[in-house]
C-alpha positions as CSV (number, residue, x, y, z in Angstrom):
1,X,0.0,0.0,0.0
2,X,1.2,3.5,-1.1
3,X,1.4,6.5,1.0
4,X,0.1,9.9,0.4
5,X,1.7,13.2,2.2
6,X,-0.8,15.8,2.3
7,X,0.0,19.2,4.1
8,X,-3.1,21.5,5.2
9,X,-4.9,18.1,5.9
10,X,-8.0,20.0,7.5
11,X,-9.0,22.2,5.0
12,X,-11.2,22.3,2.0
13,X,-8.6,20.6,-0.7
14,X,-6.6,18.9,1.8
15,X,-9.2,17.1,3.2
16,X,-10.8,16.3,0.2
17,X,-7.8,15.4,-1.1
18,X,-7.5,12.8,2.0
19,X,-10.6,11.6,1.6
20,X,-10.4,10.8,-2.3
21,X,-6.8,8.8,-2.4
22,X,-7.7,6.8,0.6
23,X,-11.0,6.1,-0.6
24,X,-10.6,6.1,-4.2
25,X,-7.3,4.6,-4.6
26,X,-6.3,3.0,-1.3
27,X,-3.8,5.1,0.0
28,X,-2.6,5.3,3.5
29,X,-2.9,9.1,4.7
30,X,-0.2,11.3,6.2
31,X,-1.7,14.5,7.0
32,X,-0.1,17.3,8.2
33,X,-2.2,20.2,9.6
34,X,-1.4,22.8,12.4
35,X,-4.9,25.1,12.3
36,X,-2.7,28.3,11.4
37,X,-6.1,29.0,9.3
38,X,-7.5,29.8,13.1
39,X,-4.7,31.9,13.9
40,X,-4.9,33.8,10.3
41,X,-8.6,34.5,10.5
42,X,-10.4,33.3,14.0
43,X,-11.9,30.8,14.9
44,X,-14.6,30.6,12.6
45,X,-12.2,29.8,10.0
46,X,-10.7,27.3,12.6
47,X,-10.0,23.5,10.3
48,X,-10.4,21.5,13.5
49,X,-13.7,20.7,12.7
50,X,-13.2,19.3,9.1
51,X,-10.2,17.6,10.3
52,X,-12.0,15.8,13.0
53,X,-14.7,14.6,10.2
54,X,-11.9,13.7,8.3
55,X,-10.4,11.2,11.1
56,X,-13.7,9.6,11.8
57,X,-14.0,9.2,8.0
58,X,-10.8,7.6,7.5
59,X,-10.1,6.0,10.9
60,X,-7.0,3.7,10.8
61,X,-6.2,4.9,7.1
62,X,-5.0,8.4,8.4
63,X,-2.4,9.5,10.2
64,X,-2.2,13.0,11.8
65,X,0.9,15.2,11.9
66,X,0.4,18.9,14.1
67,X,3.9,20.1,12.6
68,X,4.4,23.4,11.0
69,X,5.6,23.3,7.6
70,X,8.2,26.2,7.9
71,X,9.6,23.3,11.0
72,X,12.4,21.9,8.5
73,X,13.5,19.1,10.7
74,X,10.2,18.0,11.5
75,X,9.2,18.1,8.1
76,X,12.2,16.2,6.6
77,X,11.5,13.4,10.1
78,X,7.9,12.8,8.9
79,X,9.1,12.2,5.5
80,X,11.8,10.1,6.4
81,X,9.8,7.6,8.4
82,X,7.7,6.1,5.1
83,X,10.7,7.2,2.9
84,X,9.8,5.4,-0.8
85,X,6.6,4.0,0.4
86,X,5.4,7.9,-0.7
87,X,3.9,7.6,-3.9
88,X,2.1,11.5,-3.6
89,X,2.7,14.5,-2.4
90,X,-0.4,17.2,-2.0
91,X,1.0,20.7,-0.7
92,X,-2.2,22.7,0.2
93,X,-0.9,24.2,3.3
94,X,-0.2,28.3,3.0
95,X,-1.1,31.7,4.1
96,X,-4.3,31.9,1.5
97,X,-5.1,35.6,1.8
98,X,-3.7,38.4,-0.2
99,X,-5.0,40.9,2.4
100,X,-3.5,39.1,5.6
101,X,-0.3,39.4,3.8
102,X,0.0,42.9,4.2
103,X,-0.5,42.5,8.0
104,X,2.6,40.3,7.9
105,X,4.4,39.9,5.5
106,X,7.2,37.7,6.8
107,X,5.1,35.1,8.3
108,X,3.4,34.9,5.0
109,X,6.7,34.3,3.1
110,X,8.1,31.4,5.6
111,X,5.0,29.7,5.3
112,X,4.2,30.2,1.6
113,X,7.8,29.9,0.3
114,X,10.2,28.5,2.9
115,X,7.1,25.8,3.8
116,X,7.1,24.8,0.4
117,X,10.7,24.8,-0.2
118,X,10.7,22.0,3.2
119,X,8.0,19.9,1.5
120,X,9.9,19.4,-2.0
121,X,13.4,19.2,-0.1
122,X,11.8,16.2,2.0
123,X,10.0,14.7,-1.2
124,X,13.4,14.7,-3.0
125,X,15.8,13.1,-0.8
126,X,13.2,10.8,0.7
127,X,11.3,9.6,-2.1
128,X,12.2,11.1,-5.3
129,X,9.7,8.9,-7.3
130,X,6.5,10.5,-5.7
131,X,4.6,12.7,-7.3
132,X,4.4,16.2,-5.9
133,X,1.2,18.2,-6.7
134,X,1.1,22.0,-5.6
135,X,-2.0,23.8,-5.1
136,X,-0.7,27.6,-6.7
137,X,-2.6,30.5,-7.5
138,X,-3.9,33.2,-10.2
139,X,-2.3,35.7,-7.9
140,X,1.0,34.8,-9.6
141,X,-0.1,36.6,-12.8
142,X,-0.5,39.9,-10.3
143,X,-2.5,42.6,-11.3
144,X,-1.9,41.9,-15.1
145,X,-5.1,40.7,-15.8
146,X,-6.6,44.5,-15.3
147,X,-4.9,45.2,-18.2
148,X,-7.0,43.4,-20.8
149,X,-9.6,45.2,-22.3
150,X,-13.0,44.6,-20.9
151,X,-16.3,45.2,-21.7
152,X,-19.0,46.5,-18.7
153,X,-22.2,45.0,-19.2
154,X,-25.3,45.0,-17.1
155,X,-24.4,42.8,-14.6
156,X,-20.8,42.0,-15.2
157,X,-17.4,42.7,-16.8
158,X,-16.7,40.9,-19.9
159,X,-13.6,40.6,-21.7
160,X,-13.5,41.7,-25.7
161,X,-14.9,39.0,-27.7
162,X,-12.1,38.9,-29.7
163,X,-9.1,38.7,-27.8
164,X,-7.7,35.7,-27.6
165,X,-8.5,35.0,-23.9
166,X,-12.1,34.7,-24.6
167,X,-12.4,31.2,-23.5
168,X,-10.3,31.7,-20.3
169,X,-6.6,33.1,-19.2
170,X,-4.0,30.7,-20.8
171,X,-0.6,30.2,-18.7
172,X,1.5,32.4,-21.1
173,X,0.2,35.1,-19.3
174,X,3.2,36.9,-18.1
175,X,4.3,37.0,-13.9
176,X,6.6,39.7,-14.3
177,X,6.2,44.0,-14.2
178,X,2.9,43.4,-11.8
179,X,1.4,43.9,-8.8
180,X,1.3,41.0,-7.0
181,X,0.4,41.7,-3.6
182,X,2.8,40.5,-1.1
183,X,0.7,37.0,-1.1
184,X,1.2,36.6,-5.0
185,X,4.8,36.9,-4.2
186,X,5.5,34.4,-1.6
187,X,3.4,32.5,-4.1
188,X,5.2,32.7,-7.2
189,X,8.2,32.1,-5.5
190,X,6.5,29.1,-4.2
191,X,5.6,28.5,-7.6
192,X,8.7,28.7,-9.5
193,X,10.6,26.5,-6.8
194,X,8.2,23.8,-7.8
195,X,8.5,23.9,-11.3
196,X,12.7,24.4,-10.7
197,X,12.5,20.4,-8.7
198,X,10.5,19.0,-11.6
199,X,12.6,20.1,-14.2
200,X,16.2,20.8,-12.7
201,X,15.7,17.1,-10.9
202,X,13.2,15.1,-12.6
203,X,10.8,15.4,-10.1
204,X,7.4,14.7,-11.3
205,X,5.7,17.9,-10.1
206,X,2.6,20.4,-11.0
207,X,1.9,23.6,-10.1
208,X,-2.2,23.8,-10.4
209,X,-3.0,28.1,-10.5
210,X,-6.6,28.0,-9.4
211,X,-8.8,31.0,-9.1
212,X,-11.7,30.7,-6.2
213,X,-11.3,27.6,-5.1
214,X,-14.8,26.4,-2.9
215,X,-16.8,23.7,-1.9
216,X,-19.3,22.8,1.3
217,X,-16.4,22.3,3.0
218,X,-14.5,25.7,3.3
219,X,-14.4,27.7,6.0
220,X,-15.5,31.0,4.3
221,X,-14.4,34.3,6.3
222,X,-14.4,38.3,5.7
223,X,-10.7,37.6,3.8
224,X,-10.9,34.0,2.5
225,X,-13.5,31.8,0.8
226,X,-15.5,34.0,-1.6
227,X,-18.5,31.6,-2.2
228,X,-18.7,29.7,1.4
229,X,-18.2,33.1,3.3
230,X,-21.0,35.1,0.8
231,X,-23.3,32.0,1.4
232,X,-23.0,32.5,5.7
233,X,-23.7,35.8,5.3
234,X,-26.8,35.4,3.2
235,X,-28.1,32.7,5.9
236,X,-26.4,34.8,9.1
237,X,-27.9,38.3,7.8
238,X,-24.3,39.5,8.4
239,X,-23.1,42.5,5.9
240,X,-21.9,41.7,3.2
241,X,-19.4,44.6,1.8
242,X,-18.3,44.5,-2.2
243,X,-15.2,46.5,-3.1
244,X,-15.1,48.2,-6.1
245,X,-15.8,47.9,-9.0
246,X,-19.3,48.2,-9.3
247,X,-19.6,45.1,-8.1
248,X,-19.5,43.4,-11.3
249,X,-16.1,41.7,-10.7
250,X,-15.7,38.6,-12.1
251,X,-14.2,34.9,-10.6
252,X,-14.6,31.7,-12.0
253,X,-14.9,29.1,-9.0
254,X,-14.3,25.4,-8.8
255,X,-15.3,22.4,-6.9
256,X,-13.1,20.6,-4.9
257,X,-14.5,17.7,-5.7
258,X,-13.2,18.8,-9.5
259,X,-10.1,19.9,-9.2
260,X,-9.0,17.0,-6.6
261,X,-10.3,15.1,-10.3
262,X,-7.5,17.1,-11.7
263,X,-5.1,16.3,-9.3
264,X,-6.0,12.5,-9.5
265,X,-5.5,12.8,-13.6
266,X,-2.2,14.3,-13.2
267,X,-1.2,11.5,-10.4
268,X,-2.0,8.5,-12.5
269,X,-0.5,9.8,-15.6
270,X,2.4,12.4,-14.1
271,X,5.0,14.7,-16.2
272,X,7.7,17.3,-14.6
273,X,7.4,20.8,-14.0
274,X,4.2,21.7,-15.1
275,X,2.0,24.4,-14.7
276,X,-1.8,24.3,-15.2
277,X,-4.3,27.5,-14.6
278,X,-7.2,25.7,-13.1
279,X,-10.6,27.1,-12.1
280,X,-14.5,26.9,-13.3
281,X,-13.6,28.4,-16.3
282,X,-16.3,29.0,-18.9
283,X,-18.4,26.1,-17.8
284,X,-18.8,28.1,-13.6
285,X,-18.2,31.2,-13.3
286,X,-20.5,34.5,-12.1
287,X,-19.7,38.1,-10.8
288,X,-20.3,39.4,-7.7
289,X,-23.7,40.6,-8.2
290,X,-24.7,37.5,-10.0
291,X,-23.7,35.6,-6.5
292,X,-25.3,37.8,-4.6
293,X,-28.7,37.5,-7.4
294,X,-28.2,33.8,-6.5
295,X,-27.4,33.4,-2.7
296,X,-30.5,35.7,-2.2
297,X,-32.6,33.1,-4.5
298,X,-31.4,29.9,-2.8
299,X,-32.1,31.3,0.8
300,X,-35.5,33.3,-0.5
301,X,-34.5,35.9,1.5
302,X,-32.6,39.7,0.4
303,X,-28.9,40.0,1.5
304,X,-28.0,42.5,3.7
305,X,-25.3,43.9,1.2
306,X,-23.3,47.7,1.3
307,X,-20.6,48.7,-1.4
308,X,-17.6,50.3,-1.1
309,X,-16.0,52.6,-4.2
310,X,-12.3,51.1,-3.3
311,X,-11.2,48.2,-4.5
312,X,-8.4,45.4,-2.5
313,X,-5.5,46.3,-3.6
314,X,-4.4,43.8,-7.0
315,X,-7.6,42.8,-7.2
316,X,-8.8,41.3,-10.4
317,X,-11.8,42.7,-12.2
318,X,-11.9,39.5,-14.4
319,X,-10.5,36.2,-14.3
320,X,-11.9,33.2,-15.9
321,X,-9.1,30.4,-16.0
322,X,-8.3,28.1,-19.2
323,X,-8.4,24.8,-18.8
324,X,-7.1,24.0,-22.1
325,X,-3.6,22.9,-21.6
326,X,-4.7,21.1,-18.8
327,X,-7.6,18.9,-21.0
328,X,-4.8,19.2,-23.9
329,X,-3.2,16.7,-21.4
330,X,-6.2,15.0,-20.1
331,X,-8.8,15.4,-22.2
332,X,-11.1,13.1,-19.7
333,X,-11.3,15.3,-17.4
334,X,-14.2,18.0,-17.4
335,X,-16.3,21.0,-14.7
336,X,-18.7,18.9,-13.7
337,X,-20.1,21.4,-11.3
338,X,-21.5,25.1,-11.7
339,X,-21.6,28.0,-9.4
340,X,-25.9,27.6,-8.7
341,X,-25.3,24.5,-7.7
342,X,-22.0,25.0,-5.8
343,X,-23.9,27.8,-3.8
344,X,-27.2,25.3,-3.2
345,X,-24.4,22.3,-2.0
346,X,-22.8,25.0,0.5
347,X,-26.4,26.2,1.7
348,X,-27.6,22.5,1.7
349,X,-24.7,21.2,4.0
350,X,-23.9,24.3,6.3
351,X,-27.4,26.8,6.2
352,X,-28.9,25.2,9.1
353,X,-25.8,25.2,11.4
354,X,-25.0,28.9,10.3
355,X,-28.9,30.1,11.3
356,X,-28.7,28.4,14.4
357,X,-25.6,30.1,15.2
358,X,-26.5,33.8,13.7
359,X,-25.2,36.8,15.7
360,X,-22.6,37.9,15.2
361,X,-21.7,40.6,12.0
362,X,-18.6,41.3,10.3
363,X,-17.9,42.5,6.6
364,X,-16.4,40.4,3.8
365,X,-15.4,40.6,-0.4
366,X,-14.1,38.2,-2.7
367,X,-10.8,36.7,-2.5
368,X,-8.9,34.6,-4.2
369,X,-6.9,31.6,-3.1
């Protein structure tokens, strides 16, 4: 039996990530998760929940680590116990949130960069063979996505029908002479150090850029989790704030359930040093007010909603991924699920626990992972 190392074990990919190579293709789990999600945003965003779910689920196939990835020693000691029994590597752990960033920049890095920097370093002297998949960003492309031209239309912005990113923001986007954000740049240095082990060693690794990344599983807050956190607050009565604007920004959003599909494509058939934009693309994707337009139908009840003329800093006014190269590789693989029925699954799963617990208030916007 194979073993799977999978860092930020408790939240939304991680777990789901757990859950599916376990269950789906009989791995052993090693999960390594230290809830610095409560310490970024609170405890609402707290992971301990999912991750207890997570070892009832699994049970005797999972195996819990509370280590920090920027701990390189402890790190390199987990890895070094199952050694070449490690046939995958899932690195979801990181600082998620452009705006925390700001707040701190250097815990950001150590976690985003250095963290990842541990997790390859381990995967390459203890078991070189493993695949190593790497849960990146859009944020890498900075603010360069404000510079295509765009089109405002009633309820959204759309880009120029006939520019070539009509069907979605390829990867030869450039990274450089942007504005990242301090998170986009611990991330594209996380980035380019996976790409450097797949193709300066062999490593078989991927670098997967997703946009909003979502599911009933996240644990939305005011900074992190666009669709789950939107969804609370249309149950909770919270505000709601949108920045900038007009609130006709546009995100594509994927299941985790879909892109850990991805992941499982890539892990059965690997290469070295790639780099996939993932996200809902054409096939789920919806502006702000269009989530609003939809939360409000779902829970038959208005939003309490304000807007605010400034925008967060790098933000993107619209980004729809292309899955091309990614399909161009495996072409099985497909968006099986749109944002209405992302936004019913959340509600579904988590709007009766939310209502009971309505109270408190707090203000949110989109954001990116």
């Amino acid at each position: 039996m194979g073993v799977a190392i999978v860092s930020g074990s408790g939240g939304l990919i991680g777990s789901e990530a757990a859950a599916f190579f376990a269950e789906t293709r009989g791995l052993e789990i090693v999960g390594i998760d230290n809830d610095m999600r409560r310490s970024f945003f609170g405890q609402e965003a707290s992971t301990a929940g999912n991750l207890a779910r997570l070892k009832k689920r699994l049970g005797k196939k999972y195996t819990h680590f509370d280590t920090d990835i920027r701990d390189r020693d402890g790190i390199a000691s987990i890895f070094g116990t199952y050694g070449r029994d490690i046939s995958l590597v899932v690195h979801t752990a990181a600082q998620p949130s452009h705006d925390w960033a700001a707040t701190d920049p250097n815990t950001d890095f150590t976690v985003n960069a250095n963290g990842t920097a541990n997790m390859l370093e381990a995967t390459w002297r203890a078991c070189p063979e493993a695949v190593f998949i790497f849960t990146s960003t859009n944020k890498v492309y900075g603010d360069t996505p404000n510079r295509l031209p765009l089109v405002e239309l009633e309820k959204r912005w759309e880009i120029d029908p006939s520019h070539s990113y009509v069907g979605g923001i390829r990867e030869d986007m450039s990274i450089d002479s942007t504005l990242h954000s301090l998170f986009g740049a611990s991330k594209v240095a996380a980035d380019v150090l996976v790409q450097e082990y797949g193709r300066y060693f062999g490593m078989r690794t991927a670098c997967f850029r997703g946009g909003c990344l979502t599911g009933p599983n996240h644990a939305g807050t005011a900074l992190h989790g666009f669709l789950a956190y939107l969804m609370k607050c249309a149950v909770t009565g919270q505000p709601y704030t949108v920045h900038g604007y007009k609130g006709k920004q546009v995100r594509d959003n994927i299941h985790s359930a879909d892109l850990i599909a991805a992941f499982d494509a890539f892990f059965s058939n690997p290469r070295s040093g790639e780099v996939y934009n993932v996200g809902g693309g054409r096939d789920s994707n919806c502006s702000m007010m269009e989530a609003i337009e939809l939360s409000e139908e779902i829970t038959g009840r208005p939003m309490s909603w304000q807007y605010s003329e400034t925008n967060r800093i790098g933000d993107h006014i619209w980004w729809i991924s292309s899955n091309e190269r990614f399909r161009s590789h495996y072409p099985a693989w497909r968006i099986r699920r749109t944002v209405p029925m992302i936004l019913r699954e959340i509600y579904e799963q988590n709007g009766g626990r939310w209502d009971s617990t309505a109270g408190t208030t707090s203000a949110g916007s989109p954001a990116a992972v």
